[in-house]
Steps between C-alpha positions, in 0.01 A plus 500: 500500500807354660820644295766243624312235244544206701418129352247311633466114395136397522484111519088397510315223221220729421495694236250757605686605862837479341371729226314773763789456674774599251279754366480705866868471552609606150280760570694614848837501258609142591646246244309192554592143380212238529539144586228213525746227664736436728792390315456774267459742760859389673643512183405840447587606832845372420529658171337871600536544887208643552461779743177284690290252435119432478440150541188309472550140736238317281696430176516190290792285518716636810281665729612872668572403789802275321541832287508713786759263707739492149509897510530541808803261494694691206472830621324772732231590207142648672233287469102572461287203513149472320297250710147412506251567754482259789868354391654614843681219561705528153525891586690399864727263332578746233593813755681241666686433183590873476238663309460871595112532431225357356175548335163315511364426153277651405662777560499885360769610275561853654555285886758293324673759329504706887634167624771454275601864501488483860727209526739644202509830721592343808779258290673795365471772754450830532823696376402802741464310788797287482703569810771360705513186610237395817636314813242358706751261751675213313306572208573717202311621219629692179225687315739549268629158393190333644705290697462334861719378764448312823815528738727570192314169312353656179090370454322442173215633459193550248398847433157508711706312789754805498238751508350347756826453770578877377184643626517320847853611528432830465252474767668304748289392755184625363213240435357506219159260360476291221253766381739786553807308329290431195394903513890598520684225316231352229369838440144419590260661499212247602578274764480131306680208587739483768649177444751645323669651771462227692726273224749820438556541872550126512736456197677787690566336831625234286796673391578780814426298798722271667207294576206571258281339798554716798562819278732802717527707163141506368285457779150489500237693755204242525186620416650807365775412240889510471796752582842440459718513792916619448705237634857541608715206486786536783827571339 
């Protein structure tokens, strides 16, 4: 059972998930508020700051993805989608909106629970391996304060995107698979869906590369994956 007691705000229209939902995460020692819309979910959100999110993108009235964009807007809250099977196209917009994870309905409790401990790990760090700030050249990453820095230029970024520019940096040069990034970053066990770090690595590029199409940061190794390369900038 976790002991920090975290909240959790479960937004999903059916009765029966939302209620096997709650039920395993009460059970773990979170404090769980459920939602069925989307404008009750924001509100909620503003009212409670939850400490993540699980978000189902099929809801009456606004849809999730809207929901997901309005969080993700306000502040830098993790996200776990629910989606259903064969919805890929709805999963790829919402990782590109900045969800962290997401789970195909239907889906097992316990795997959800993993998921959003994994992400809730990950969001608030390890206290015993916090360490001194990493330079990898122009770019800077604080463990610490979870913060990110391009040439001096602090970065936003979601929680899963941190993780992921944290790991390469600390393995500079090193290539690394979609398979083996999901393994070291997503906690993984099983290699699933990829796509994932496909959109993460994208939304990435986005925001460290000068040019998000010819990438010198975040490069990637065809037919093997992607590494990420220090740059210098000349003084």
């Amino acid at each position: 059972m976790t002991a920090v007691n975290e909240r959790i705000l479960v937004v999903d229209d059916e009765p029966i998930v939302t209620e096997v939902v709650e039920r395993y995460l009460v059970r773990e020692g979170f404090r769980v508020t459920v939602e069925r819309d989307g404008e009750a979910a924001l509100a909620a959100a503003r009212r409670d700051a939850p400490d993540l999110v699980v978000l189902d993108l099929m809801l009456p009235g606004m849809d999730g993805l809207e929901v997901c964009r309005r969080l993700r807007a306000a502040a830098p809250v993790p996200i776990v989608m629910l989606t259903a099977r064969g919805h890929e196209a709805d999963r790829i917009v919402g990782l590109e909106l900045g969800a962290d994870d997401y789970v195909v309905k239907p889906f097992s409790p316990r795997e959800l629970v993993a998921r959003v401990r994994s992400v809730l790990r990950r969001t608030r760090g390890d206290p015993a391996a916090q360490q001194a700030r990493l330079r990898v050249g122009d770019l800077m990453i604080d463990p610490a304060t979870r913060e990110v820095e391009i040439a001096g230029r602090p970065v936003a970024l979601t929680a899963r995107e941190f993780e992921v520019l944290q790991f390469l940096a600390r393995h500079p040069r090193q290539v690394f698979t979609r398979g083996q990034l999901l393994q070291q970053v997503w906690d993984y066990t099983w290699l699933g869906d990829t796509s994932t770090v496909t959109v993460h690595i994208r939304r990435l590029r986005e925001k460290v590369e000068d040019n998000s199409s010819d990438p010198q940061l975040l490069q990637t190794v065809y037919g093997v994956g992607y590494r990420l390369v220090p740059r210098e900038r000349p003084p």
